[in-house]
PyMOL Python script that loads the backbone (N, CA, C, O; Angstrom):
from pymol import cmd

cmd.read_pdbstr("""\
ATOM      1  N   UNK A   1       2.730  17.586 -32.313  1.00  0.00           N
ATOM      2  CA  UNK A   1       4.060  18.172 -32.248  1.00  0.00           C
ATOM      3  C   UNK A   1       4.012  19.351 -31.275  1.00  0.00           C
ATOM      4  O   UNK A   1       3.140  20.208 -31.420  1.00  0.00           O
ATOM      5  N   UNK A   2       4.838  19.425 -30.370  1.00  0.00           N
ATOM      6  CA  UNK A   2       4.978  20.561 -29.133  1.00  0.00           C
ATOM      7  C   UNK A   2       6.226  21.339 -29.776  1.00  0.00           C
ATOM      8  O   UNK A   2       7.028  21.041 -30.662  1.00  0.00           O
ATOM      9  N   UNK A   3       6.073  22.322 -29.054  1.00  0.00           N
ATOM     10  CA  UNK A   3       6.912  23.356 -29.428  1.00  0.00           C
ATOM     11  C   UNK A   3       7.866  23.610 -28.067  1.00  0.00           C
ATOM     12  O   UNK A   3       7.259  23.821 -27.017  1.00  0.00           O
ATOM     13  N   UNK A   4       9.046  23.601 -28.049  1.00  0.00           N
ATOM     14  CA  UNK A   4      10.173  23.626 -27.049  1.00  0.00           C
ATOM     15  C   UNK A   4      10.219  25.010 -26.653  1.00  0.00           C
ATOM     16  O   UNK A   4      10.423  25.632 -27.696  1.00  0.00           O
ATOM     17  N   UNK A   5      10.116  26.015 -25.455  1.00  0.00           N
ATOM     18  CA  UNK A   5      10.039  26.900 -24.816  1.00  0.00           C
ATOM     19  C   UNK A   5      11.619  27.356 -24.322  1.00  0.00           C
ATOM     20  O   UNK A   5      11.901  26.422 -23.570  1.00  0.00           O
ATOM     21  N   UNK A   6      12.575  28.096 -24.326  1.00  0.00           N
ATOM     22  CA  UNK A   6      13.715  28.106 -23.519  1.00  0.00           C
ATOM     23  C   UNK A   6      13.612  28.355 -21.920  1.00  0.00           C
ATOM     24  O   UNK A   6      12.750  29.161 -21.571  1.00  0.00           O
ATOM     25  N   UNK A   7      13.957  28.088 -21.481  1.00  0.00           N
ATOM     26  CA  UNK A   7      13.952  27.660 -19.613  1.00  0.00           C
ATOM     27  C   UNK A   7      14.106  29.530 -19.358  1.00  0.00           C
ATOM     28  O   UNK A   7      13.543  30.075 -18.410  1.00  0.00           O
ATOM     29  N   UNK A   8      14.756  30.126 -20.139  1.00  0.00           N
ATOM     30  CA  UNK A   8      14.744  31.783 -19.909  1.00  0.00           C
ATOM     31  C   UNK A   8      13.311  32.235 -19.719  1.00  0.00           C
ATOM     32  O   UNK A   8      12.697  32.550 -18.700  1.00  0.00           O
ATOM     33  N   UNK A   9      12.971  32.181 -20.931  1.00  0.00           N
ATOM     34  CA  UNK A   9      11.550  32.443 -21.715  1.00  0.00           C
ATOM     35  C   UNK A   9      10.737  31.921 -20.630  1.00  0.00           C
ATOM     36  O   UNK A   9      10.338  32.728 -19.790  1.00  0.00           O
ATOM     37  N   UNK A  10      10.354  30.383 -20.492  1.00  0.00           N
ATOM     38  CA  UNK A  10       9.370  30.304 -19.579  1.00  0.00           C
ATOM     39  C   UNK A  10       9.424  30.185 -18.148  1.00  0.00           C
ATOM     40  O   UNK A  10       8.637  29.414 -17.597  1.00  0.00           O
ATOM     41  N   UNK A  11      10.337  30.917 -17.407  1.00  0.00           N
ATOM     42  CA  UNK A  11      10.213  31.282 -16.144  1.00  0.00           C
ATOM     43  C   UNK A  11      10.063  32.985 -15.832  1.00  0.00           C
ATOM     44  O   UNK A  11      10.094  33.528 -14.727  1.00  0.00           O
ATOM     45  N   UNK A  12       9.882  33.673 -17.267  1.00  0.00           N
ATOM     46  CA  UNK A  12       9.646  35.234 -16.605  1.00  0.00           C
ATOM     47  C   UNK A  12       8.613  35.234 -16.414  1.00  0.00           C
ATOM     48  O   UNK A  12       7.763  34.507 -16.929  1.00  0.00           O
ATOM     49  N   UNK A  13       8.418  36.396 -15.302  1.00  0.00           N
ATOM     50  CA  UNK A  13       7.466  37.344 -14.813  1.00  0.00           C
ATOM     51  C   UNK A  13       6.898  37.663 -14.954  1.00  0.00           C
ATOM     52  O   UNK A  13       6.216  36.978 -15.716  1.00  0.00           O
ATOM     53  N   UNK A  14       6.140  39.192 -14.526  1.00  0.00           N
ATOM     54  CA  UNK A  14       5.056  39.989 -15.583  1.00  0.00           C
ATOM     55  C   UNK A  14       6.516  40.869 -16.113  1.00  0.00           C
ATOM     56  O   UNK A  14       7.587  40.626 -15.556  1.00  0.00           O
ATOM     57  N   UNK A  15       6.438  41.759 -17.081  1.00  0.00           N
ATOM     58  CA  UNK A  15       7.271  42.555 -17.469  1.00  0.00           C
ATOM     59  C   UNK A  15       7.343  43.525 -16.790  1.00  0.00           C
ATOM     60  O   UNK A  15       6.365  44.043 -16.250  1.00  0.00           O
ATOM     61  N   UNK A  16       8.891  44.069 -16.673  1.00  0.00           N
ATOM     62  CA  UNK A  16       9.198  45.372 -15.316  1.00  0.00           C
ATOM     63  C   UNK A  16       8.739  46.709 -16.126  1.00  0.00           C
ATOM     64  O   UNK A  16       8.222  46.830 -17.237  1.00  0.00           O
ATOM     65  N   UNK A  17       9.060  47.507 -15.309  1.00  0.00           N
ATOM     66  CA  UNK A  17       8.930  49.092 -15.859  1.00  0.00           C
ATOM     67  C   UNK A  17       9.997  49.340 -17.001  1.00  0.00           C
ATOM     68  O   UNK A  17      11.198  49.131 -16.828  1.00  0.00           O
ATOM     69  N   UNK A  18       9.449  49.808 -18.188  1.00  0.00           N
ATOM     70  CA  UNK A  18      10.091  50.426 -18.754  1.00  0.00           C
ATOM     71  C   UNK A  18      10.797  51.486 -18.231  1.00  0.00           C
ATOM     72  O   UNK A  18      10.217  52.461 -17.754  1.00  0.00           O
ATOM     73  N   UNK A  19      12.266  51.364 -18.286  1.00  0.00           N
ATOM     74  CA  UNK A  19      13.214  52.825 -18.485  1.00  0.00           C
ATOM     75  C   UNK A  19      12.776  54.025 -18.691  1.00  0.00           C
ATOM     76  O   UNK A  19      12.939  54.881 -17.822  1.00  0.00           O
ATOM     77  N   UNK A  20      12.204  54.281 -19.756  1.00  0.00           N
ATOM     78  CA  UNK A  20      11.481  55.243 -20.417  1.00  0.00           C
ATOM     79  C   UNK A  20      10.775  54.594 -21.531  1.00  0.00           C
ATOM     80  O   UNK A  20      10.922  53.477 -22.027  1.00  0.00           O
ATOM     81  N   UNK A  21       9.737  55.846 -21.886  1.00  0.00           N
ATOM     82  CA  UNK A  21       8.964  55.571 -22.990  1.00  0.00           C
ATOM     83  C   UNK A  21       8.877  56.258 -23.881  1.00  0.00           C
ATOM     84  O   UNK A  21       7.974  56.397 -24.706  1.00  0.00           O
ATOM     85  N   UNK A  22      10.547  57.093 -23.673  1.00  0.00           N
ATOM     86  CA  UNK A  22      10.595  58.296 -25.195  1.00  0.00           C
ATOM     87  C   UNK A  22      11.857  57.429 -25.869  1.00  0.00           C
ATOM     88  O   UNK A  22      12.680  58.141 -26.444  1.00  0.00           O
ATOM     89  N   UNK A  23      12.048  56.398 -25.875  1.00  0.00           N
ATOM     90  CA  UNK A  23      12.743  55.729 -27.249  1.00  0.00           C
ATOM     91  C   UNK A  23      14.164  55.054 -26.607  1.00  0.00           C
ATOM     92  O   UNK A  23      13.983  54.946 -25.394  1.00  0.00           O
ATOM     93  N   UNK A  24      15.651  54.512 -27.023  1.00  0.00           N
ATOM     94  CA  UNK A  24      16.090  53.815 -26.834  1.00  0.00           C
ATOM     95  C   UNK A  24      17.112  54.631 -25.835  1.00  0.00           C
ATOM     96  O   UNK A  24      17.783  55.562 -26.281  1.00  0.00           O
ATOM     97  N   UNK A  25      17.208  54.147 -24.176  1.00  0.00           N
ATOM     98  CA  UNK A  25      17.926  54.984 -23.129  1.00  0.00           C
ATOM     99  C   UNK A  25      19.073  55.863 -23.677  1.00  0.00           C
ATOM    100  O   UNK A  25      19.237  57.081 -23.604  1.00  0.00           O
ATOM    101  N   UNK A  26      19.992  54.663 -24.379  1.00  0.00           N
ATOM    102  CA  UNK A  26      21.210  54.877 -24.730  1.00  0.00           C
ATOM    103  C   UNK A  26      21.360  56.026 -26.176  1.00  0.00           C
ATOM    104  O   UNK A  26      22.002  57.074 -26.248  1.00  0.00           O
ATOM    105  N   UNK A  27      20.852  55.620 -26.794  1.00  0.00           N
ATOM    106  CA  UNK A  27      20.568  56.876 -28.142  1.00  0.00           C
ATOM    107  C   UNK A  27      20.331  57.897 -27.547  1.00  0.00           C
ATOM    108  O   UNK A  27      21.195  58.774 -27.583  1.00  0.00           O
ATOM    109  N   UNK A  28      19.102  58.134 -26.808  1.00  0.00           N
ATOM    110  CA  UNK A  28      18.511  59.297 -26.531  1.00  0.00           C
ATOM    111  C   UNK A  28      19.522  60.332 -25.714  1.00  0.00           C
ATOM    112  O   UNK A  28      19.386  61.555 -25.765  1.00  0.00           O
ATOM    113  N   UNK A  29      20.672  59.582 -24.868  1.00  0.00           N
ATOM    114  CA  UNK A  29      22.171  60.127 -24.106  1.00  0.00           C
ATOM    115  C   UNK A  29      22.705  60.668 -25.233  1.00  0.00           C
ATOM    116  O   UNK A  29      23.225  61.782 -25.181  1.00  0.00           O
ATOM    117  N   UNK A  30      22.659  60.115 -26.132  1.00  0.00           N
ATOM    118  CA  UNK A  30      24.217  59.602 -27.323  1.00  0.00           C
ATOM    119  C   UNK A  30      23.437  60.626 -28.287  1.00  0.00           C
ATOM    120  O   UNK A  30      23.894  61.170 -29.292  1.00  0.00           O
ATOM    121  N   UNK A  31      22.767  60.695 -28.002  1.00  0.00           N
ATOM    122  CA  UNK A  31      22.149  61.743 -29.902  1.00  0.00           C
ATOM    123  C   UNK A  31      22.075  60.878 -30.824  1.00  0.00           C
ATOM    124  O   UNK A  31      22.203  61.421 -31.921  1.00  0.00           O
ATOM    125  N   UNK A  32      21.893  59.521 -30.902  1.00  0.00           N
ATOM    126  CA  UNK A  32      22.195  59.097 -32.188  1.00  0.00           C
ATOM    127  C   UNK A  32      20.534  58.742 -32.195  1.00  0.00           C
ATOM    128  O   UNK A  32      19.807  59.150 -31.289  1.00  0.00           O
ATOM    129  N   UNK A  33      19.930  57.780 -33.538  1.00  0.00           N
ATOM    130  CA  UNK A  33      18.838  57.096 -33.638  1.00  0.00           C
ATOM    131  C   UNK A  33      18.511  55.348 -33.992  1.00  0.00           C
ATOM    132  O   UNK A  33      19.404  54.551 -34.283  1.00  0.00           O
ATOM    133  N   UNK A  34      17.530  55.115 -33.922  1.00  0.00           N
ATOM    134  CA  UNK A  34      17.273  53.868 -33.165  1.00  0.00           C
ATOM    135  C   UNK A  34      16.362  53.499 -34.468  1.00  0.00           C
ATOM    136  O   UNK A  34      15.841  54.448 -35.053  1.00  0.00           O
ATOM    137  N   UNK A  35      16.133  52.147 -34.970  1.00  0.00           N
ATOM    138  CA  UNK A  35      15.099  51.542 -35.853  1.00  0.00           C
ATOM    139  C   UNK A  35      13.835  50.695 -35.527  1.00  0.00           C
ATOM    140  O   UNK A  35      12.798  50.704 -36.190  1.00  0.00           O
ATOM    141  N   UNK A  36      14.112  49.848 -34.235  1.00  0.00           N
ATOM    142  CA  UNK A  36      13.490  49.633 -33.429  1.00  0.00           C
ATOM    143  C   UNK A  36      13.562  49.399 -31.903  1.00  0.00           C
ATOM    144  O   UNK A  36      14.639  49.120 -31.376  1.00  0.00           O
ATOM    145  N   UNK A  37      12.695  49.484 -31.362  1.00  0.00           N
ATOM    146  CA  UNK A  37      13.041  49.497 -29.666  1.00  0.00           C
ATOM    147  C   UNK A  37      12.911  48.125 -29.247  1.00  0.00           C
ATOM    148  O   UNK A  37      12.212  47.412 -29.968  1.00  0.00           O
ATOM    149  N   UNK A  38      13.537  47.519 -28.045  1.00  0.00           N
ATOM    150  CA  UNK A  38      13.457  45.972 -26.979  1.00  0.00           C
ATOM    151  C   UNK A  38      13.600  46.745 -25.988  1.00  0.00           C
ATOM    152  O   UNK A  38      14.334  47.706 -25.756  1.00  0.00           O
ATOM    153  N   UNK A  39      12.302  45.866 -25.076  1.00  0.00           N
ATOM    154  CA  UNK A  39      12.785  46.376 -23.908  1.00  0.00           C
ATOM    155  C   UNK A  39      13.364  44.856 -23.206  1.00  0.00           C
ATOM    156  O   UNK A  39      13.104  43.751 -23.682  1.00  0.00           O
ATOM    157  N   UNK A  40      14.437  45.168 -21.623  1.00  0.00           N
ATOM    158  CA  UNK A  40      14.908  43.940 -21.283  1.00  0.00           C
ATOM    159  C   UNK A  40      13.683  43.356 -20.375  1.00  0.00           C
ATOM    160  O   UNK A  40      12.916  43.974 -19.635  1.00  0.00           O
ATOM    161  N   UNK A  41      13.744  42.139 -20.636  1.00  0.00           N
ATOM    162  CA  UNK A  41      12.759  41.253 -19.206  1.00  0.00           C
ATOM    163  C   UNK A  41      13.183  41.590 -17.947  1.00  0.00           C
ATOM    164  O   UNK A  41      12.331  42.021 -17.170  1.00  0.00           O
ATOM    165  N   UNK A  42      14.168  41.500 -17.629  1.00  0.00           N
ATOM    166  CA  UNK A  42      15.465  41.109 -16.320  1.00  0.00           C
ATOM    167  C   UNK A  42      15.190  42.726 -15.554  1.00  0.00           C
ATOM    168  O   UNK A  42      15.048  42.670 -14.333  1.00  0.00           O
ATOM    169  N   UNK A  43      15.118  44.002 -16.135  1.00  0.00           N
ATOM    170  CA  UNK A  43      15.368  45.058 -15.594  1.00  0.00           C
ATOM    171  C   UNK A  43      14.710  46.384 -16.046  1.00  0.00           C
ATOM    172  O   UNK A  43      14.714  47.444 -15.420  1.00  0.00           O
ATOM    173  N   UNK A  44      14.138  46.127 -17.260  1.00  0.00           N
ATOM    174  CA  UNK A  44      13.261  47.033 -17.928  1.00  0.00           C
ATOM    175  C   UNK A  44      13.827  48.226 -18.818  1.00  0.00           C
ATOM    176  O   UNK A  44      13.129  48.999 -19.475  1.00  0.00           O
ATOM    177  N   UNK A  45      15.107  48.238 -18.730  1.00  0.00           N
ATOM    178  CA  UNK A  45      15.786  49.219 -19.872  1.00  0.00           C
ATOM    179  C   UNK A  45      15.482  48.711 -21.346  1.00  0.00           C
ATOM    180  O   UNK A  45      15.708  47.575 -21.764  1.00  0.00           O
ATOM    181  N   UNK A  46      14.928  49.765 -22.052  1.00  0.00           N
ATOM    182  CA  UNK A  46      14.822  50.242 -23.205  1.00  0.00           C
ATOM    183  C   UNK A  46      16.189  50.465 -24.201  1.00  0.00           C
ATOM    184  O   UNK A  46      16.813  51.525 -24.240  1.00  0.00           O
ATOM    185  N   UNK A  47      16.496  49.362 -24.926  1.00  0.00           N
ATOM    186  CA  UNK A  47      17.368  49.632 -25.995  1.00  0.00           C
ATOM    187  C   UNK A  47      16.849  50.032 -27.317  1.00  0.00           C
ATOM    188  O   UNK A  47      15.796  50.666 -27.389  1.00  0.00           O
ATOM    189  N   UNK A  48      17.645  49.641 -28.567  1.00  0.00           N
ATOM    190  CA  UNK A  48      17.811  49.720 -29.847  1.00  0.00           C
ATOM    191  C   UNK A  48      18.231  48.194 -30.335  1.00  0.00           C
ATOM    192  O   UNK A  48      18.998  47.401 -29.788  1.00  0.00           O
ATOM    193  N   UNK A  49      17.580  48.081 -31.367  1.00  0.00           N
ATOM    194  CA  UNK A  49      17.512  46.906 -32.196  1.00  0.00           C
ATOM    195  C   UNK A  49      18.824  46.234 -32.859  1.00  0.00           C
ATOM    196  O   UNK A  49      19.771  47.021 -32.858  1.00  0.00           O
ATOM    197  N   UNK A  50      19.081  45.114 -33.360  1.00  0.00           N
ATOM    198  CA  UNK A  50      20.083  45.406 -33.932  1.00  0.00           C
ATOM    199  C   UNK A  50      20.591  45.733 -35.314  1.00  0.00           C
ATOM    200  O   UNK A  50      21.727  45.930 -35.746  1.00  0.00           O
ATOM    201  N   UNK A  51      19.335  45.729 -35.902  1.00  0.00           N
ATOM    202  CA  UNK A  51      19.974  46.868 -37.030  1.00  0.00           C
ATOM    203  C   UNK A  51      19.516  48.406 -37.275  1.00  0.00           C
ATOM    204  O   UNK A  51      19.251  49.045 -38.294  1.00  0.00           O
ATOM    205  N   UNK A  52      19.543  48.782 -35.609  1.00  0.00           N
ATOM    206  CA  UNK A  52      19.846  50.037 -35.204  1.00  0.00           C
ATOM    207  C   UNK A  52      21.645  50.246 -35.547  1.00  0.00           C
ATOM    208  O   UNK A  52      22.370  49.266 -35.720  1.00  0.00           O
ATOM    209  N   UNK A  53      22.060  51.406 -35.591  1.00  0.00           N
ATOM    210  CA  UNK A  53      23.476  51.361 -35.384  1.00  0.00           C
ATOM    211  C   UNK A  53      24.308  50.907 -34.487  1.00  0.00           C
ATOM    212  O   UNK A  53      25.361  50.381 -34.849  1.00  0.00           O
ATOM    213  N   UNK A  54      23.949  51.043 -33.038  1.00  0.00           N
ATOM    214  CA  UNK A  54      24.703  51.390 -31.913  1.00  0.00           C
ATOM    215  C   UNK A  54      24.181  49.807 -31.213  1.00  0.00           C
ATOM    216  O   UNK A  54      24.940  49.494 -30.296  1.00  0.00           O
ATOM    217  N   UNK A  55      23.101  48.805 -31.446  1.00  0.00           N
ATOM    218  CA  UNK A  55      22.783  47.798 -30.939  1.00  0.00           C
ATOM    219  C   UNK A  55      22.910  47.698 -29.638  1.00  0.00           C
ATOM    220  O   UNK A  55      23.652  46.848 -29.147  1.00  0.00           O
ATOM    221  N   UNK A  56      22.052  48.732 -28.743  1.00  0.00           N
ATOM    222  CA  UNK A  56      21.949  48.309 -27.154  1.00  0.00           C
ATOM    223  C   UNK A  56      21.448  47.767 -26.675  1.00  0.00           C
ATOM    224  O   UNK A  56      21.609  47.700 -25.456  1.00  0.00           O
ATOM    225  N   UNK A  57      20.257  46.827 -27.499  1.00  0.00           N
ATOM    226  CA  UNK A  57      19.287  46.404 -26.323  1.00  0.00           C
ATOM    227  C   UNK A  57      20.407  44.919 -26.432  1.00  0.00           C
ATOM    228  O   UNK A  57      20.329  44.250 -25.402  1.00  0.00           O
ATOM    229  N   UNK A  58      21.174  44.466 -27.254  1.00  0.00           N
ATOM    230  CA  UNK A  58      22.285  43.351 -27.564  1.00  0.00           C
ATOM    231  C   UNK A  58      23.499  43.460 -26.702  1.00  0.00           C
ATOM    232  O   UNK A  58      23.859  42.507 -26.011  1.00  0.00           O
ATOM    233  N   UNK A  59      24.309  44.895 -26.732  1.00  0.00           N
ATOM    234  CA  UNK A  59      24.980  44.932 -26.355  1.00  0.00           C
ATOM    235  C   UNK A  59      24.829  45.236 -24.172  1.00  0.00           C
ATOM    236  O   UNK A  59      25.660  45.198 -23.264  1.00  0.00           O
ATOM    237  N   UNK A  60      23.248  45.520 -24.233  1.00  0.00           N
ATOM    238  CA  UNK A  60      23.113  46.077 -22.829  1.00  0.00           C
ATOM    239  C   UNK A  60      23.103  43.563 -22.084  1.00  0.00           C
ATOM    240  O   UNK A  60      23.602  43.018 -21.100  1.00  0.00           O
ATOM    241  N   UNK A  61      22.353  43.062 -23.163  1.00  0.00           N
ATOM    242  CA  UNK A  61      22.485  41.707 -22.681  1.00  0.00           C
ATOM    243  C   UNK A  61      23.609  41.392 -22.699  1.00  0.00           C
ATOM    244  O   UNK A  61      23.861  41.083 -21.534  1.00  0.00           O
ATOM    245  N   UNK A  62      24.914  41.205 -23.584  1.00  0.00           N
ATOM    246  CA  UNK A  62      26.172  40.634 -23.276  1.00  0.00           C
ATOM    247  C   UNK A  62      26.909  41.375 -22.148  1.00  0.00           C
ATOM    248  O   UNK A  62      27.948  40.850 -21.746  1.00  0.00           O
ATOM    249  N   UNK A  63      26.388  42.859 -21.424  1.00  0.00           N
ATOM    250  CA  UNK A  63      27.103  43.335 -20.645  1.00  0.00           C
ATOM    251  C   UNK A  63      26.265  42.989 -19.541  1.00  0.00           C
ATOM    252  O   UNK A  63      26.996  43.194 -18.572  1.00  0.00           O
ATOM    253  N   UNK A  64      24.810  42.456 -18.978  1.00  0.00           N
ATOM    254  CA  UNK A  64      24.722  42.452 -18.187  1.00  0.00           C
ATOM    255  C   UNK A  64      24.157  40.907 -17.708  1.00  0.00           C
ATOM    256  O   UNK A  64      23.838  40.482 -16.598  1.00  0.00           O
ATOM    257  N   UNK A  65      24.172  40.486 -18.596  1.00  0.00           N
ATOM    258  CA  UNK A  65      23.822  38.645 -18.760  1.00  0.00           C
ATOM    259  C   UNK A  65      22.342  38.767 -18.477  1.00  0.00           C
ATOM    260  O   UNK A  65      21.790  37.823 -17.913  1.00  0.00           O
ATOM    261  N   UNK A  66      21.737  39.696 -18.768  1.00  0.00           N
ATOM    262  CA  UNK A  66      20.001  39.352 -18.754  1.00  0.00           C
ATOM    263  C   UNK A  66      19.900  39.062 -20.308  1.00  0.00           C
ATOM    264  O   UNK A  66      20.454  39.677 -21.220  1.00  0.00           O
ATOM    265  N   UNK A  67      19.111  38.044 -20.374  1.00  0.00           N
ATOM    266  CA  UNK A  67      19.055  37.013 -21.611  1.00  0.00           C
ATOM    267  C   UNK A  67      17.864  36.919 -22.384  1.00  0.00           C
ATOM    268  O   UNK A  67      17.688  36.108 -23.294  1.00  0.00           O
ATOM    269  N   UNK A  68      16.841  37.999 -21.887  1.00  0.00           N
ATOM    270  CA  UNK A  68      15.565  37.798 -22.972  1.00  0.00           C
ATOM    271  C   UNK A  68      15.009  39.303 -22.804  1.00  0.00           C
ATOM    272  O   UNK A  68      14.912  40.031 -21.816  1.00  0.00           O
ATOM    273  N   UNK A  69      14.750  39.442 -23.889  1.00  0.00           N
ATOM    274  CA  UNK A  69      14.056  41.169 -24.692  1.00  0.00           C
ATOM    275  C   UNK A  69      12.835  40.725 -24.998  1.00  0.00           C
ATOM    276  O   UNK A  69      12.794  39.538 -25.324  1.00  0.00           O
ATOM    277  N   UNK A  70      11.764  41.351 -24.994  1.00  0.00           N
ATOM    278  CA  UNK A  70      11.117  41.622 -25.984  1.00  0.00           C
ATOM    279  C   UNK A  70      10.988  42.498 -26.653  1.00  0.00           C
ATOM    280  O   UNK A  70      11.776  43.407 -26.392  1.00  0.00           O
ATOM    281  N   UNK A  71       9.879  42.807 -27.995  1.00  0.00           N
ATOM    282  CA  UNK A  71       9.520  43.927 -28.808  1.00  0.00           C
ATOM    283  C   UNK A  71       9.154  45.167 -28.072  1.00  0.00           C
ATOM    284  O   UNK A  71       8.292  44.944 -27.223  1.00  0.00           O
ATOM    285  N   UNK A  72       9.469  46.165 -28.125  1.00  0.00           N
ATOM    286  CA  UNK A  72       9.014  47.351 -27.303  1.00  0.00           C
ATOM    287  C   UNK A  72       8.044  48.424 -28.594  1.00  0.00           C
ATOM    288  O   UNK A  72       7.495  49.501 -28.362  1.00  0.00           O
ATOM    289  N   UNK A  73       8.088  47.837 -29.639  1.00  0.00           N
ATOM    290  CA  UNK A  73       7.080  47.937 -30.743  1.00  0.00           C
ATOM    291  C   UNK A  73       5.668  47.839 -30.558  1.00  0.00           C
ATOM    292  O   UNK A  73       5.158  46.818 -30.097  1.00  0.00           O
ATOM    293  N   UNK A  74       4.715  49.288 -31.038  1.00  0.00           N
ATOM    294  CA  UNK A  74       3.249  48.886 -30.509  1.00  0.00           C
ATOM    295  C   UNK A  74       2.881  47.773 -31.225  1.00  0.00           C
ATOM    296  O   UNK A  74       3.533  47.586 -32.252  1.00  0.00           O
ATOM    297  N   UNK A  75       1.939  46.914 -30.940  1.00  0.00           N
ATOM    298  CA  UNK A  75       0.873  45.524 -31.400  1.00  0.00           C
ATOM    299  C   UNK A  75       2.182  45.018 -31.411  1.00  0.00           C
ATOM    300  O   UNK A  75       1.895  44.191 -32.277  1.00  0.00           O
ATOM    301  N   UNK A  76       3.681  44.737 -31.146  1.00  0.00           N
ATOM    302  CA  UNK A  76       3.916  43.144 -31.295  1.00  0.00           C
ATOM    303  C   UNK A  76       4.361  42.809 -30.163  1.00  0.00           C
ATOM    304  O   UNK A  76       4.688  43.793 -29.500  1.00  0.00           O
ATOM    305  N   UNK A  77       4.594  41.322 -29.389  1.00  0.00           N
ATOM    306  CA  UNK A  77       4.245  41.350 -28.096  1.00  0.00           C
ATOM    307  C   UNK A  77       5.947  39.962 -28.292  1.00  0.00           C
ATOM    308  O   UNK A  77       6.538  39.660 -27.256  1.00  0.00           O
ATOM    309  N   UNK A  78       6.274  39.550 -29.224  1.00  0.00           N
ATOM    310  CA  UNK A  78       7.225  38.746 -29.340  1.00  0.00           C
ATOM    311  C   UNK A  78       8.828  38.557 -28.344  1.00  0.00           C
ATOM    312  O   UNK A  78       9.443  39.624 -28.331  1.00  0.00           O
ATOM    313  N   UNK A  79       9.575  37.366 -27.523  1.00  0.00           N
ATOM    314  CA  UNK A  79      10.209  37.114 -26.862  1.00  0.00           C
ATOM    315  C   UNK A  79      11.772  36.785 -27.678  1.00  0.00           C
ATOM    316  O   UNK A  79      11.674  36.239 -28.777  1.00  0.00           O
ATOM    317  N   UNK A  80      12.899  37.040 -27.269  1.00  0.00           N
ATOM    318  CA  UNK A  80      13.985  36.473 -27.697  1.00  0.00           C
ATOM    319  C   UNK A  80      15.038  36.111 -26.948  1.00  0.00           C
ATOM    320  O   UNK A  80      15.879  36.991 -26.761  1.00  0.00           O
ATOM    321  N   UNK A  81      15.131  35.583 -26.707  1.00  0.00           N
ATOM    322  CA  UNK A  81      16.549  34.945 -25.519  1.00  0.00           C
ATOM    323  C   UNK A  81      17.715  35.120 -26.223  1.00  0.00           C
ATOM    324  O   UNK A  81      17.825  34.400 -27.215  1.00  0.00           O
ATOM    325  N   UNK A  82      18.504  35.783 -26.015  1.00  0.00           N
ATOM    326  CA  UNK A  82      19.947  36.150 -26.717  1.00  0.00           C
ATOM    327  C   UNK A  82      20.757  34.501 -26.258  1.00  0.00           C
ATOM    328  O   UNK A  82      21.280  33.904 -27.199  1.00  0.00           O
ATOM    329  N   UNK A  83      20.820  33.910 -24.998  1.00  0.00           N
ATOM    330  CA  UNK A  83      21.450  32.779 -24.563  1.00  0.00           C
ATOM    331  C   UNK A  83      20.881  31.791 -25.567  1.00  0.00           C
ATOM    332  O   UNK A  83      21.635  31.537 -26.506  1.00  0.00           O
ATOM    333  N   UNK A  84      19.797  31.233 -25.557  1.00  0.00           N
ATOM    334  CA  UNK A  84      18.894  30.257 -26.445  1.00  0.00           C
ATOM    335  C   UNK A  84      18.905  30.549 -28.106  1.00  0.00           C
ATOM    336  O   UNK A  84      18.653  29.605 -28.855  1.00  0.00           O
ATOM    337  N   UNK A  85      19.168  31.723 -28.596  1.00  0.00           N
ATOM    338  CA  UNK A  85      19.324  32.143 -29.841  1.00  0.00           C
ATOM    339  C   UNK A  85      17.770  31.831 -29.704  1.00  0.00           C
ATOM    340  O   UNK A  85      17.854  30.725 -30.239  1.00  0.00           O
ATOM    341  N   UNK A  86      16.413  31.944 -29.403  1.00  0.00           N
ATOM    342  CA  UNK A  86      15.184  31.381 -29.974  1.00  0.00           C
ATOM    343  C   UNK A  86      13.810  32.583 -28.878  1.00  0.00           C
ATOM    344  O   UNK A  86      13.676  33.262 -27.860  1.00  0.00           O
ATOM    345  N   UNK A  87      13.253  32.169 -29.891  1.00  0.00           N
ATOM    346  CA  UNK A  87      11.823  33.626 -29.701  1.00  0.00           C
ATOM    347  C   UNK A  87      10.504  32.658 -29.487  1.00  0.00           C
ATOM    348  O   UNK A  87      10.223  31.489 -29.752  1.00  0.00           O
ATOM    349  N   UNK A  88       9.822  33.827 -28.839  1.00  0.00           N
ATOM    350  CA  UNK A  88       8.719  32.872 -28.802  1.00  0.00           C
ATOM    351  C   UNK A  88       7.867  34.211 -28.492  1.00  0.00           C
ATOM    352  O   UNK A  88       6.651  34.143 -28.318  1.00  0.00           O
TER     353      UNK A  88
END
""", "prot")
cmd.dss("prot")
cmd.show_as("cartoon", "prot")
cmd.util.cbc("prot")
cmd.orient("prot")
């Protein structure tokens, strides 16, 4: 049994520069706080999770059509395609 990859997922890159590495771009503007961090594949901004309050690393994909995050969490290294609904 193979496991199906989304066409997002397996055509990235190496991963870009993080935005920053003091926590989620948009919070850190906003004053508010964050539960966990994604950073984007597509451009390297640093959001907030979505059951952060403010959900940017979600809301930064429906505004800019880059379609896969990963964990910006130390040790986990996990993929999610917002288009594909699927992780890898």
């Amino acid at each position: 049994m193979t496991s199906a990859v989304c066409q997002h997922i397996a055509e990235l890159g190496p991963d870009p520069t993080p935005s920053t590495l003091d926590g989620c771009e948009d919070c850190l503007a906003q004053d508010t706080g964050w539960v966990h961090l994604r950073l984007c594949l597509a451009c390297g901004k640093v959001g907030c999770c979505d059951s952060s309050p403010e959900k940017h690393a979600s809301r930064h994909a429906a505004g800019s059509g880059h379609p896969v995050i990963r964990s910006f969490e130390p040790g986990e290294n996990w993929r999610w395609c917002f288009v594909d609904q699927t992780s890898a």
